[in-house]
Biopython code that builds the backbone (N, CA, C, O; Angstrom):
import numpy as np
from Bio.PDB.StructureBuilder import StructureBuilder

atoms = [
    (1, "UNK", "N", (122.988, 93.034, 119.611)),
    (1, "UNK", "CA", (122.599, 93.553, 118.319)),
    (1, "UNK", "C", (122.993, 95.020, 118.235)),
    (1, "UNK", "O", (122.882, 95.897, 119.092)),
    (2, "UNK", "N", (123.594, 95.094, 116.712)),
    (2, "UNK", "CA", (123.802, 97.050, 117.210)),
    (2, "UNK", "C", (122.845, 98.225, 116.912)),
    (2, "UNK", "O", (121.707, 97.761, 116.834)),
    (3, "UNK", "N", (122.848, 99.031, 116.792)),
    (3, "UNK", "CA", (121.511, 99.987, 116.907)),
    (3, "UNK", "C", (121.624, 100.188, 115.610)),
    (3, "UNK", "O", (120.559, 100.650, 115.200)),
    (4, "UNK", "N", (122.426, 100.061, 114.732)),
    (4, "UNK", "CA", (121.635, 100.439, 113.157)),
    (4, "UNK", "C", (120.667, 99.410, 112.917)),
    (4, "UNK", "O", (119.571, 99.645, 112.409)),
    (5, "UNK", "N", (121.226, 97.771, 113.431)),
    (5, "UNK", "CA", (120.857, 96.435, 113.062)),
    (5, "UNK", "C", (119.487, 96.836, 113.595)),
    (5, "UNK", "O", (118.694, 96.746, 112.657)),
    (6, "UNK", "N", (118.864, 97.248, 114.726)),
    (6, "UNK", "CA", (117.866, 97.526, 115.737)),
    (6, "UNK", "C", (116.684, 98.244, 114.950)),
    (6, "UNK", "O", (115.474, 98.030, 114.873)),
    (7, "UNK", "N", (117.811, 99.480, 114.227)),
    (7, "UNK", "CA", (116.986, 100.966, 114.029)),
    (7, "UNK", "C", (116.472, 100.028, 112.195)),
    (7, "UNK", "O", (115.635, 100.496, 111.422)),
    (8, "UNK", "N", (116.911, 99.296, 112.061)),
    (8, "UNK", "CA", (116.680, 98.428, 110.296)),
    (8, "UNK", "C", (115.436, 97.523, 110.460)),
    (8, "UNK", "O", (114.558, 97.362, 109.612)),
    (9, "UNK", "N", (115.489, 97.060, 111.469)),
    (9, "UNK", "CA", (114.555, 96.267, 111.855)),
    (9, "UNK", "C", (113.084, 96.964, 112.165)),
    (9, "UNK", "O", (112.022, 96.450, 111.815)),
    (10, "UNK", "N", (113.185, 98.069, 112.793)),
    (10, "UNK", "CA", (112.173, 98.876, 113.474)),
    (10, "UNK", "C", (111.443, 99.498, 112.343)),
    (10, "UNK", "O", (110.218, 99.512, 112.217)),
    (11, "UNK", "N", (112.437, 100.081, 111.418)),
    (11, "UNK", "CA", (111.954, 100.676, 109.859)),
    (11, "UNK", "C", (111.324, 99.641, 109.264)),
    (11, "UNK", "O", (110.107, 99.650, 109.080)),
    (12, "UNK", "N", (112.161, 98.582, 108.885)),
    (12, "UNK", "CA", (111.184, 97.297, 108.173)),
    (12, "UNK", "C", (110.011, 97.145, 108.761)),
    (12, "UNK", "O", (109.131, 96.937, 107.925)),
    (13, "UNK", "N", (109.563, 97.165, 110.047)),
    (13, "UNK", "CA", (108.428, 96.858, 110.481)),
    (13, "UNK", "C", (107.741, 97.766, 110.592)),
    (13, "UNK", "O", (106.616, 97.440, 110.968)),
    (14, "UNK", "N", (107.987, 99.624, 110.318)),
    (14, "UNK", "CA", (106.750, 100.069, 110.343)),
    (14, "UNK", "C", (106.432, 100.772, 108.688)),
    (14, "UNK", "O", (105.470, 101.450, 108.327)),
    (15, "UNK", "N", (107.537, 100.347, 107.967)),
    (15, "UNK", "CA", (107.357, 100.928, 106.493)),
    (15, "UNK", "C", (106.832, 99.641, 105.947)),
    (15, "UNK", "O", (105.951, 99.883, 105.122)),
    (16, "UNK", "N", (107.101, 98.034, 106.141)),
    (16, "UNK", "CA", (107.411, 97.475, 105.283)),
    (16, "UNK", "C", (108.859, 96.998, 104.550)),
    (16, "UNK", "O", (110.016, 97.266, 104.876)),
    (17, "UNK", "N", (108.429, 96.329, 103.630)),
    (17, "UNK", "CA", (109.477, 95.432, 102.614)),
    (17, "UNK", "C", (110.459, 96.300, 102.411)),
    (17, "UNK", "O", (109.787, 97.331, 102.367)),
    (18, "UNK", "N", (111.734, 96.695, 102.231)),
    (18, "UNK", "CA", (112.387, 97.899, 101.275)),
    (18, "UNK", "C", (113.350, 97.161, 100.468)),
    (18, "UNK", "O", (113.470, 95.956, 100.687)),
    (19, "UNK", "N", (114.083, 97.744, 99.523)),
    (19, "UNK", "CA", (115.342, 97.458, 98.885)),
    (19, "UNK", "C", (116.428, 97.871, 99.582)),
    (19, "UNK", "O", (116.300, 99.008, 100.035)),
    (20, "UNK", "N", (117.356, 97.380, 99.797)),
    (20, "UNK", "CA", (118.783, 97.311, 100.408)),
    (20, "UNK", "C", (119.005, 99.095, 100.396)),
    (20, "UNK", "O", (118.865, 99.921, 101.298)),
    (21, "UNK", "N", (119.329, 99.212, 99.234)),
    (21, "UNK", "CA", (119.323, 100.823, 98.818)),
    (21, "UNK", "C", (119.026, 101.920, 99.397)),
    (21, "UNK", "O", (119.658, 102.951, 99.626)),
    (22, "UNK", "N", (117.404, 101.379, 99.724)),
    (22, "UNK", "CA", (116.555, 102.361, 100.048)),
    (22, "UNK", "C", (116.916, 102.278, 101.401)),
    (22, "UNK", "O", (116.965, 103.358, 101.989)),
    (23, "UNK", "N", (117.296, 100.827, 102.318)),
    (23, "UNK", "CA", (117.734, 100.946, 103.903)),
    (23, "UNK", "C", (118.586, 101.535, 103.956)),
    (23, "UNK", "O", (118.622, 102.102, 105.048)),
    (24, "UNK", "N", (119.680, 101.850, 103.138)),
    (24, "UNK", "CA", (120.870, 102.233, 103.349)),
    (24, "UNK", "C", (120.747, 103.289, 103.884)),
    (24, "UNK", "O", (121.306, 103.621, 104.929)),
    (25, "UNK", "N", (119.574, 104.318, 102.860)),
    (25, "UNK", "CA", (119.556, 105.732, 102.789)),
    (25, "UNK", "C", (119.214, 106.194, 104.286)),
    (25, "UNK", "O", (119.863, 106.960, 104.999)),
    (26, "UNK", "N", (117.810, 105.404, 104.616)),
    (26, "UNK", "CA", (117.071, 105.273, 105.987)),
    (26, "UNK", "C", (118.110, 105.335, 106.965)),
    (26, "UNK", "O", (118.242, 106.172, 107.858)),
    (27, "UNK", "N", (118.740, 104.480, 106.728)),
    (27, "UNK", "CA", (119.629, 104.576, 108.085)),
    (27, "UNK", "C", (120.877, 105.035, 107.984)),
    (27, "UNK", "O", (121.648, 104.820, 108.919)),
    (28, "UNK", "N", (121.276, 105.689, 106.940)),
    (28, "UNK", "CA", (122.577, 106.263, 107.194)),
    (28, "UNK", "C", (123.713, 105.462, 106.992)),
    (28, "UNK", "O", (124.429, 105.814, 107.929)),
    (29, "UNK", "N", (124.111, 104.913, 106.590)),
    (29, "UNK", "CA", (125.004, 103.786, 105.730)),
    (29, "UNK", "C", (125.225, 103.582, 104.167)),
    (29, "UNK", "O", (124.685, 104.108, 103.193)),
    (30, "UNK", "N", (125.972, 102.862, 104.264)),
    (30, "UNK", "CA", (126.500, 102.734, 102.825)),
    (30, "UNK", "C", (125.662, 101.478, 102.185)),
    (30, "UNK", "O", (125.075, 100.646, 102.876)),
    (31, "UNK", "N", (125.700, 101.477, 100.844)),
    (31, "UNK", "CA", (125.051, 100.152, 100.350)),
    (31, "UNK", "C", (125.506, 99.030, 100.812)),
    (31, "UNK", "O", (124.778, 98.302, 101.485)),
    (32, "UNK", "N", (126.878, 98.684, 100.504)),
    (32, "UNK", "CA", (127.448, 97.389, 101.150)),
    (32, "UNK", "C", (127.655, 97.479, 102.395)),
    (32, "UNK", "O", (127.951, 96.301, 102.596)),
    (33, "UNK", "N", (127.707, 97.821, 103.095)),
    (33, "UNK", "CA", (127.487, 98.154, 104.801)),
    (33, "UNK", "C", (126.362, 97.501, 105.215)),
    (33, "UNK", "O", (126.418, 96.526, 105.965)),
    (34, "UNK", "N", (124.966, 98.127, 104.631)),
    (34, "UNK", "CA", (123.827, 97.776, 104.003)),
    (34, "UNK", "C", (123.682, 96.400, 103.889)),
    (34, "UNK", "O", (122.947, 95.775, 104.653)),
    (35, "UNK", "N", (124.289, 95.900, 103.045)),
    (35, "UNK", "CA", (124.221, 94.416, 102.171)),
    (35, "UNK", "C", (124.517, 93.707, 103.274)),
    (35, "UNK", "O", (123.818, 92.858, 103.827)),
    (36, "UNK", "N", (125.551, 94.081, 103.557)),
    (36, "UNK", "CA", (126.346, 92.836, 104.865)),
    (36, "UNK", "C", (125.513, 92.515, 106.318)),
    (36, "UNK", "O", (125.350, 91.511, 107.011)),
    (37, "UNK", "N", (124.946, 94.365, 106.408)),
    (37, "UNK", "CA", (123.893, 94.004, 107.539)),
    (37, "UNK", "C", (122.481, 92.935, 107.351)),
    (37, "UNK", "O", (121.796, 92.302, 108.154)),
    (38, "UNK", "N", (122.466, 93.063, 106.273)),
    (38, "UNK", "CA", (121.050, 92.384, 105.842)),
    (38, "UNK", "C", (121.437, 91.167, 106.010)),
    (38, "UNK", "O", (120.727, 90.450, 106.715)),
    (39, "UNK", "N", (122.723, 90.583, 105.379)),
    (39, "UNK", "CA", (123.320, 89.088, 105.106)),
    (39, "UNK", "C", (123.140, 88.538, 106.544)),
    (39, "UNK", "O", (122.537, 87.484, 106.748)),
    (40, "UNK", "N", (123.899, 89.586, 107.929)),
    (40, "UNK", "CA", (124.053, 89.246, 109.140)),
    (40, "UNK", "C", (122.291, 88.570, 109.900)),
    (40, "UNK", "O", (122.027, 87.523, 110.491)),
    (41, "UNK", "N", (121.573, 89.563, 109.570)),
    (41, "UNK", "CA", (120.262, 89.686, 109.842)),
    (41, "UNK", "C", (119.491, 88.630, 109.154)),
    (41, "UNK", "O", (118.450, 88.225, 109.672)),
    (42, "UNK", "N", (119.980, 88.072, 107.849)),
    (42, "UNK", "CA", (119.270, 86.985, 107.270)),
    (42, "UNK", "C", (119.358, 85.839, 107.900)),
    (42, "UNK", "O", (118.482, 85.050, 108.255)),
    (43, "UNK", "N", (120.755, 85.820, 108.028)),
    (43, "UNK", "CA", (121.164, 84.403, 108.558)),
    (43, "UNK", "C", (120.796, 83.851, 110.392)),
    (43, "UNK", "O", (120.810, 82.802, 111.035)),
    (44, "UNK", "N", (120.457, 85.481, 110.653)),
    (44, "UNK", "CA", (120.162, 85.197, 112.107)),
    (44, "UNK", "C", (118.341, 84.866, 111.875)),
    (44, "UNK", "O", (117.921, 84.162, 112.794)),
    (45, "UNK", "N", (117.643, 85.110, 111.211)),
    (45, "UNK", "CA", (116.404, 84.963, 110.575)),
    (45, "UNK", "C", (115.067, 85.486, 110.892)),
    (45, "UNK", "O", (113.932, 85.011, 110.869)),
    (46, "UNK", "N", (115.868, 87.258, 111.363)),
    (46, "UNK", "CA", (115.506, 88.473, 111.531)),
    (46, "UNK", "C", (114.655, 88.815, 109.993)),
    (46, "UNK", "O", (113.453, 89.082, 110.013)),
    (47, "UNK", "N", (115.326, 88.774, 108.893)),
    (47, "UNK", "CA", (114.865, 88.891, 107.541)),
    (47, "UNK", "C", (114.945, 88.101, 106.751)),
    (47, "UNK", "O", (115.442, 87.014, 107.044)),
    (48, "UNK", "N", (114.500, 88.355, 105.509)),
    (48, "UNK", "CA", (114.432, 87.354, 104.431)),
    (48, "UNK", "C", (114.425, 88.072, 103.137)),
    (48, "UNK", "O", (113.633, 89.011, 103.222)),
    (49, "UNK", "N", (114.911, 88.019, 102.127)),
    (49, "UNK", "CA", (114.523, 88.361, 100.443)),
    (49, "UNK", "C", (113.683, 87.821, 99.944)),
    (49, "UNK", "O", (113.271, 86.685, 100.178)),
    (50, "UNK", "N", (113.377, 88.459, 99.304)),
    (50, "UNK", "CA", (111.526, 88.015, 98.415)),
    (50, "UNK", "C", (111.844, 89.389, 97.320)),
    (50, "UNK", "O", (112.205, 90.548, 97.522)),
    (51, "UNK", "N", (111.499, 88.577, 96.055)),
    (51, "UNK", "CA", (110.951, 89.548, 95.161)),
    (51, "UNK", "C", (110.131, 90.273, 94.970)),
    (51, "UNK", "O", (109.023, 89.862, 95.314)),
    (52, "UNK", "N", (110.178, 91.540, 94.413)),
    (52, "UNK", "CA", (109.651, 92.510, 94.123)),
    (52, "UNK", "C", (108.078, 92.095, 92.926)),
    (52, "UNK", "O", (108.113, 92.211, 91.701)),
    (53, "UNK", "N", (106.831, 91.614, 93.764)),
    (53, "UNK", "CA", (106.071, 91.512, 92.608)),
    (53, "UNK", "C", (105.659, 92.240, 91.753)),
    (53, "UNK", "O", (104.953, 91.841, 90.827)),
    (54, "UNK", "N", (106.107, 93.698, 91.947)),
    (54, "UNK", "CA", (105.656, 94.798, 90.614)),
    (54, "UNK", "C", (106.631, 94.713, 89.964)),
    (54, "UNK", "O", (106.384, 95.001, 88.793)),
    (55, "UNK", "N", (108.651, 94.201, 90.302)),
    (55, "UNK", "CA", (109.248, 94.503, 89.619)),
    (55, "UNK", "C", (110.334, 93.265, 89.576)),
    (55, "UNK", "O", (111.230, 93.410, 90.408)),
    (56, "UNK", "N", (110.438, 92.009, 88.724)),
    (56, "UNK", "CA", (110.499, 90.914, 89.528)),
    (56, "UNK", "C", (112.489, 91.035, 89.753)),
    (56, "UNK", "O", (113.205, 90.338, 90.472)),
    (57, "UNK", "N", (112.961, 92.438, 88.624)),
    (57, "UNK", "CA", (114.594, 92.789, 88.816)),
    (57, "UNK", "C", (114.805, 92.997, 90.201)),
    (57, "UNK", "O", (115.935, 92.835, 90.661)),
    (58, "UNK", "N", (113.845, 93.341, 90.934)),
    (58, "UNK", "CA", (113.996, 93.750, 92.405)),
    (58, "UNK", "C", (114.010, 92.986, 93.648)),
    (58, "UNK", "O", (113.044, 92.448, 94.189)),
    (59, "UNK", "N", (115.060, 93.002, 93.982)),
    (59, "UNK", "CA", (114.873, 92.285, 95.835)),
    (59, "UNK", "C", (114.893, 93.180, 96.844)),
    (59, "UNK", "O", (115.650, 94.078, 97.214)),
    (60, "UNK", "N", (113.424, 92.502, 97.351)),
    (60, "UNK", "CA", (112.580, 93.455, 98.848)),
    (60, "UNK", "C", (113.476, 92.669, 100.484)),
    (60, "UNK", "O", (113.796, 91.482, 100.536)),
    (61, "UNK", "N", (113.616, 93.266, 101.164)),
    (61, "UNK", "CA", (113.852, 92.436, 102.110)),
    (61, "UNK", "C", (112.734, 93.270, 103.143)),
    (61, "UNK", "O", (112.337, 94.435, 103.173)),
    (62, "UNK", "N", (112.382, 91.773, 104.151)),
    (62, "UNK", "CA", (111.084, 91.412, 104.579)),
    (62, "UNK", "C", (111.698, 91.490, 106.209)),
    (62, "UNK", "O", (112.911, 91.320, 106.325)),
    (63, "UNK", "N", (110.931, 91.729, 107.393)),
    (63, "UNK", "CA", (111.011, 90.770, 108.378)),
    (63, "UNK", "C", (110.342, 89.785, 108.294)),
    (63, "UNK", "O", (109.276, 89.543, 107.728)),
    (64, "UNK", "N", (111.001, 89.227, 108.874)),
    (64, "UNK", "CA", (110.194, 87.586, 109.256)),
    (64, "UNK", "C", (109.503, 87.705, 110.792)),
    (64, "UNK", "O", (109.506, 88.797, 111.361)),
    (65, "UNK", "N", (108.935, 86.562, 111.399)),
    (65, "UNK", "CA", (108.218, 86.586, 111.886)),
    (65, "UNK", "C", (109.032, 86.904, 113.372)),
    (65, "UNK", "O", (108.669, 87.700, 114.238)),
    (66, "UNK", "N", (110.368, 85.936, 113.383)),
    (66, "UNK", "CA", (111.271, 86.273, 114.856)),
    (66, "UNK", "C", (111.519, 87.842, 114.599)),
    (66, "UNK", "O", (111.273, 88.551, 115.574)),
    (67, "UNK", "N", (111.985, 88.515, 113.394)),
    (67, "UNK", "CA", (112.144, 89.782, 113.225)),
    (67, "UNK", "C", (111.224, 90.836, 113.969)),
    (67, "UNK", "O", (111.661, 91.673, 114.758)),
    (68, "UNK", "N", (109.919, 90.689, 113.623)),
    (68, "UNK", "CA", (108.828, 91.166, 114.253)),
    (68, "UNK", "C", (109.142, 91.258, 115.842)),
    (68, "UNK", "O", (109.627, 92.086, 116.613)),
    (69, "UNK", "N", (108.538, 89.798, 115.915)),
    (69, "UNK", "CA", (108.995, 89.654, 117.619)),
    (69, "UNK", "C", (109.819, 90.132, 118.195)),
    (69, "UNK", "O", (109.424, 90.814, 119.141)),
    (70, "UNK", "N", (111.282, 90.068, 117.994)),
    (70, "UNK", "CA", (112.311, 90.672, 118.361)),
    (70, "UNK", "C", (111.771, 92.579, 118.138)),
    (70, "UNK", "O", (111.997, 93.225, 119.162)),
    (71, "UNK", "N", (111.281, 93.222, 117.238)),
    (71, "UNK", "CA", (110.871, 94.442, 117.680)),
    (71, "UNK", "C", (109.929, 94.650, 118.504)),
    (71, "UNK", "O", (110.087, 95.621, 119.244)),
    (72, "UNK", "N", (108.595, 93.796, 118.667)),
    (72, "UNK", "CA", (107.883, 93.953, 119.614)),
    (72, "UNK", "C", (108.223, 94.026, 120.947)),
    (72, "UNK", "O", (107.669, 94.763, 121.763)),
    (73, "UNK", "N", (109.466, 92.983, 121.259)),
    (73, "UNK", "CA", (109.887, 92.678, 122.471)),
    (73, "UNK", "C", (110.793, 94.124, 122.590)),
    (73, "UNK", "O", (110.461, 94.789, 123.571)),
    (74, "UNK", "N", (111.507, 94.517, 122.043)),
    (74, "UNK", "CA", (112.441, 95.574, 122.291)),
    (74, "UNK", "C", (111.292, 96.771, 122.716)),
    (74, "UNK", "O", (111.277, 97.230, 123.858)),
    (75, "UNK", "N", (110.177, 97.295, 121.487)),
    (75, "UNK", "CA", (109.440, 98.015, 121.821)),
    (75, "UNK", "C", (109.028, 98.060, 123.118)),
    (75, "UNK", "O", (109.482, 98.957, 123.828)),
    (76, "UNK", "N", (108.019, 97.027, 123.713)),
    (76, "UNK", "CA", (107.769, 96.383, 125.069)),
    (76, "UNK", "C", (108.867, 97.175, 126.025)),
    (76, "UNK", "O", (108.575, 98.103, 126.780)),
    (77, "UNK", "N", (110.171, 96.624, 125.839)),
    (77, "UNK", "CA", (111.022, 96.877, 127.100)),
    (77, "UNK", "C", (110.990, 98.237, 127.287)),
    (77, "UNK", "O", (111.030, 98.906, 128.319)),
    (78, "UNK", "N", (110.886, 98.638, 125.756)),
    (78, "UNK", "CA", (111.298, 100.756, 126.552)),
    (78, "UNK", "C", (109.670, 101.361, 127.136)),
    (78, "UNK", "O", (109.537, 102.380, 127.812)),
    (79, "UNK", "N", (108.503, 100.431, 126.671)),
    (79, "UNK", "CA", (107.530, 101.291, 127.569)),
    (79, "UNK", "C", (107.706, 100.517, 128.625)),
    (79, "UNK", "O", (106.629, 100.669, 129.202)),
    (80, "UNK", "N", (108.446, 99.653, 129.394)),
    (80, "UNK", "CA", (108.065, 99.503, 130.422)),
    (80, "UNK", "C", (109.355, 99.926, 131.133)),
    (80, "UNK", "O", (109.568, 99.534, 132.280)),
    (81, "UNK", "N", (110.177, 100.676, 130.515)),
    (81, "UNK", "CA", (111.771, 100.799, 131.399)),
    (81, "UNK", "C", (110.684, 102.387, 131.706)),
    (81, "UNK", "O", (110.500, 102.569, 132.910)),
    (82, "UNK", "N", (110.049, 103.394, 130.835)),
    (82, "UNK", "CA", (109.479, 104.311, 130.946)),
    (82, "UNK", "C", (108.453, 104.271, 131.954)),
    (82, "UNK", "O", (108.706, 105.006, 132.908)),
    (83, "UNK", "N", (107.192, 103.528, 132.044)),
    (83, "UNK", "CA", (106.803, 102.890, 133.133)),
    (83, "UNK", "C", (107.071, 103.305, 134.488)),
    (83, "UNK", "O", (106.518, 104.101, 135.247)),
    (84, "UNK", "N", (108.153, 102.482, 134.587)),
    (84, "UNK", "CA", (109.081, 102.164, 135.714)),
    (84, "UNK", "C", (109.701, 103.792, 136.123)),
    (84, "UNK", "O", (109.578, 104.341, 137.218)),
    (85, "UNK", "N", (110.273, 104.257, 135.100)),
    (85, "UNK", "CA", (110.485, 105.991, 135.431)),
    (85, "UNK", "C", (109.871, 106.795, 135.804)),
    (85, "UNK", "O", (110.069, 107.560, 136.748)),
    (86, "UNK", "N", (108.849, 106.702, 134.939)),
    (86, "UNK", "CA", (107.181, 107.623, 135.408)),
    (86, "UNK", "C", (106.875, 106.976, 136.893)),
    (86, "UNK", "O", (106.517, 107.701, 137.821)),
    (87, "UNK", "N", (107.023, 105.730, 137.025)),
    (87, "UNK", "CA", (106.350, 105.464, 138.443)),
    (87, "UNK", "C", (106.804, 106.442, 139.785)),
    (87, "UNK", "O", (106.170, 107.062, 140.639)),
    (88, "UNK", "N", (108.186, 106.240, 139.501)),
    (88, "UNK", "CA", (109.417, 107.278, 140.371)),
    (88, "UNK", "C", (109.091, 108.912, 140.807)),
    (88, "UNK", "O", (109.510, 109.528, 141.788)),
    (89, "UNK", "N", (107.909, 109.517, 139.370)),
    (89, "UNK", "CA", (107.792, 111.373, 139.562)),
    (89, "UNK", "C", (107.013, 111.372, 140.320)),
    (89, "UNK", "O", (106.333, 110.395, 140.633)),
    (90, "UNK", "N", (106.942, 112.509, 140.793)),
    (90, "UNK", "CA", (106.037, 113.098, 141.916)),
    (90, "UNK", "C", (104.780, 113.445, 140.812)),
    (90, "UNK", "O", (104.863, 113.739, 139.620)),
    (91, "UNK", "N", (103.983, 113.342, 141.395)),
    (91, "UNK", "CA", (102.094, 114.065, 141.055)),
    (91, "UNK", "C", (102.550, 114.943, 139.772)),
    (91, "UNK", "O", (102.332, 114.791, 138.570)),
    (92, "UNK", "N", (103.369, 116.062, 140.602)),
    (92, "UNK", "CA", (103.238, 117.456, 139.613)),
    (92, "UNK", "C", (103.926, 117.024, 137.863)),
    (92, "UNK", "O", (103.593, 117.281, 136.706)),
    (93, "UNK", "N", (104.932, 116.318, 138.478)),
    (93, "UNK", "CA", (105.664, 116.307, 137.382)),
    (93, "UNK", "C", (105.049, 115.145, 136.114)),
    (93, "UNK", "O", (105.406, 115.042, 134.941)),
    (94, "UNK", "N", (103.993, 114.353, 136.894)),
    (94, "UNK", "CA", (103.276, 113.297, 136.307)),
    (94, "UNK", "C", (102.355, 114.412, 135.404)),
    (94, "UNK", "O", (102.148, 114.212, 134.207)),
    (95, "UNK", "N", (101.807, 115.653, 136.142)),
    (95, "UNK", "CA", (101.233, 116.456, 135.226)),
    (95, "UNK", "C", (102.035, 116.760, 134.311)),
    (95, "UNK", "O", (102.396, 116.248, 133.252)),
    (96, "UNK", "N", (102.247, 117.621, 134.848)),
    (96, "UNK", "CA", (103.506, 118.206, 133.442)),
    (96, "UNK", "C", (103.761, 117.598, 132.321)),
    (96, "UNK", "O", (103.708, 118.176, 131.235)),
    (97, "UNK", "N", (104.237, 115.669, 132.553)),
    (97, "UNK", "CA", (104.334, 115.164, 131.410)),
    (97, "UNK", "C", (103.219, 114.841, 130.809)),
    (97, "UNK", "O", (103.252, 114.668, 129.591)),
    (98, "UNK", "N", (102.131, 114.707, 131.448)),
    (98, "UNK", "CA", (101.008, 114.594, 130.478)),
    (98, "UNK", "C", (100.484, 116.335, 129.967)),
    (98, "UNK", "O", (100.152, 116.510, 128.795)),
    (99, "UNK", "N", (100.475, 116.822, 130.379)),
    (99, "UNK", "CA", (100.016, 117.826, 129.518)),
    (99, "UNK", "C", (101.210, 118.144, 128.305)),
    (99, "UNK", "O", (100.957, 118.712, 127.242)),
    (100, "UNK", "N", (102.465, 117.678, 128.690)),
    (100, "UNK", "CA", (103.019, 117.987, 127.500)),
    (100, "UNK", "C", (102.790, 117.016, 126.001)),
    (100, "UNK", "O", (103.299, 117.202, 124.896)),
    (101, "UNK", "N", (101.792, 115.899, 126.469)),
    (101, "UNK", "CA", (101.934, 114.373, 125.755)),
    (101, "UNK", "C", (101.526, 115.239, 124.065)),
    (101, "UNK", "O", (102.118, 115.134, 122.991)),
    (102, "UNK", "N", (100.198, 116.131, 124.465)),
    (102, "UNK", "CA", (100.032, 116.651, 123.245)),
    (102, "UNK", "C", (101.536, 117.305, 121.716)),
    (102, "UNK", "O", (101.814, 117.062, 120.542)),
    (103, "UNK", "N", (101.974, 118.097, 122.749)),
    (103, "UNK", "CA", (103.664, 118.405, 122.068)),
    (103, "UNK", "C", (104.333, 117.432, 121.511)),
    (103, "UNK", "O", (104.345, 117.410, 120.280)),
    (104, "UNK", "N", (104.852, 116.682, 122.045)),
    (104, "UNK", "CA", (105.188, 115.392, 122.150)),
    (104, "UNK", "C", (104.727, 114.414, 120.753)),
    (104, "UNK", "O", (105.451, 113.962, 119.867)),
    (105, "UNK", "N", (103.443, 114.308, 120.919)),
    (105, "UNK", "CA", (102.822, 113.769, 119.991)),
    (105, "UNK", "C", (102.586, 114.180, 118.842)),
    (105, "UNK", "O", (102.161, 113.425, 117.968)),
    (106, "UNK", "N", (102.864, 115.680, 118.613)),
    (106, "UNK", "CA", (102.976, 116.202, 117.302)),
    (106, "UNK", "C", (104.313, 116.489, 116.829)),
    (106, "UNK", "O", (104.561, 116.745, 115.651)),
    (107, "UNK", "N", (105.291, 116.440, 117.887)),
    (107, "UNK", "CA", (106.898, 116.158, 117.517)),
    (107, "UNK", "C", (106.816, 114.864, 116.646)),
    (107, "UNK", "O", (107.246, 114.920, 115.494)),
    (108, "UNK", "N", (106.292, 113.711, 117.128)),
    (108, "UNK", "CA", (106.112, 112.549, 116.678)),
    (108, "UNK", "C", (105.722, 112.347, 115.105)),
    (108, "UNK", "O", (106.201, 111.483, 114.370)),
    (109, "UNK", "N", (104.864, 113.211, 114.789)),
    (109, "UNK", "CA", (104.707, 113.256, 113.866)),
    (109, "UNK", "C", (104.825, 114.259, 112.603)),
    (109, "UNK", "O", (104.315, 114.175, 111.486)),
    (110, "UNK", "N", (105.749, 115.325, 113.218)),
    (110, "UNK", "CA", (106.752, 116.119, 112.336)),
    (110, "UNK", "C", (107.586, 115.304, 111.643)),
    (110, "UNK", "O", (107.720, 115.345, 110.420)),
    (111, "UNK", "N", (108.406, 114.236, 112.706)),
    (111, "UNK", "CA", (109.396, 113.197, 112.347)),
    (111, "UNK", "C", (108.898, 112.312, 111.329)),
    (111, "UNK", "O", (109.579, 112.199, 110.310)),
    (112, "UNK", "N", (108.006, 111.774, 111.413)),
    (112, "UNK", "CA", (107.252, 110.950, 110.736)),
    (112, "UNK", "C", (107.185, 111.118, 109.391)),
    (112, "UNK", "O", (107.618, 110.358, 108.525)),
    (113, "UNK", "N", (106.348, 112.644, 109.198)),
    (113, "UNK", "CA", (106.432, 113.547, 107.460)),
    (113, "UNK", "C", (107.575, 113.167, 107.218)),
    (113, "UNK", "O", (107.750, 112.294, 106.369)),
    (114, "UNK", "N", (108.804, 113.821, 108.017)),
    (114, "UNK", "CA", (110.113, 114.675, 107.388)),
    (114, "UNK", "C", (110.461, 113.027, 106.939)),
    (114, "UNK", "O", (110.551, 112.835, 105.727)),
    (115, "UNK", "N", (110.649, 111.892, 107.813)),
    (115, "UNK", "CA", (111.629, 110.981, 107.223)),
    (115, "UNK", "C", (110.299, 110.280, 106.000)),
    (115, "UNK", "O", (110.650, 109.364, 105.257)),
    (116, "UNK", "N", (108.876, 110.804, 105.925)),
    (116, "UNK", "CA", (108.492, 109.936, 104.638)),
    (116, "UNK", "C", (109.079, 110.570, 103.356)),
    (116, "UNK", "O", (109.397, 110.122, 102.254)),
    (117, "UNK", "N", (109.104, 112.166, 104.115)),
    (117, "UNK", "CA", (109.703, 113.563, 102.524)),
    (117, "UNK", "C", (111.032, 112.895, 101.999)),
    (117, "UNK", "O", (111.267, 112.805, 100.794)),
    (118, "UNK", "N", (112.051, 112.343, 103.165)),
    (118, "UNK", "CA", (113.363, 112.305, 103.237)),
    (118, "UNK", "C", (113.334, 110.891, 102.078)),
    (118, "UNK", "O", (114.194, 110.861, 101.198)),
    (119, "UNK", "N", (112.161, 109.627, 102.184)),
    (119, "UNK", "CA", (112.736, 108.483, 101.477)),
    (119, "UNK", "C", (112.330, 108.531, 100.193)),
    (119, "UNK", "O", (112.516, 107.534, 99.496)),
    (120, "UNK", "N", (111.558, 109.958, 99.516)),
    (120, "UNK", "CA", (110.880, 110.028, 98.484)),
    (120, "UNK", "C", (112.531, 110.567, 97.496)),
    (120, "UNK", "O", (112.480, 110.801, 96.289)),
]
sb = StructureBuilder()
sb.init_structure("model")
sb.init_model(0)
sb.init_chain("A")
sb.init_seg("    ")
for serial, (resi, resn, name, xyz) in enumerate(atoms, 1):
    if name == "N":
        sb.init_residue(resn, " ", resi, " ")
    sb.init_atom(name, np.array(xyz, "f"), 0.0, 1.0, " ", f" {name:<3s}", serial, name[0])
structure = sb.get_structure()
């Protein structure tokens, strides 16, 4: 799978439904770039179209339920490839990264604002 296909999937599942459009923007692509990824992703049955019930001119695309899964499972693998890294540091450096978790965690959510500012 390629990492826009990955990074489309990951957005759908923590924003929700979007319009093609609006993924495009998210991820840096073109509309039909866009379109074709979705088509690829439909047919693999990662997503699905469903109308827009506030706007019925509109098509939302959805994950589906393997969609989900397939991010959970990806999610899964990187805390445990991390895991597996952290297991490797010495004491000190196990500190270090936890006292930095606070930083970290508000980086997290700088990103978070900027790309909700970015889809408005």
């Amino acid at each position: 799978m390629s990492l826009t296909s990955a990074t489309t999937l990951a957005t759908l599942d923590t924003t929700g439904p979007r319009r093609v459009t609006d993924l495009a923007v998210a991820e840096g692509v073109t509309q039909p770039a866009m379109t074709v990824l979705v088509r690829v992703m439909e047919k693999s049955g990662l997503v699905e179209r469903k109308g827009d019930p506030s706007d019925k001119r509109v098509t939302l695309v959805c994950l589906t339920e393997a969609g989900a899964a397939y991010v959970r499972t990806r999610r899964q693998a990187g805390v445990d490839a991390y895991a597996r890294l952290i297991d490797e540091l010495t004491g000190d450096e196990v500190e270090a990264l936890t006292a930095a978790l606070p930083a970290l965690l508000h980086l997290a959510e700088l990103e978070s604002h900027a790309r909700e500012e970015s889809d408005r």
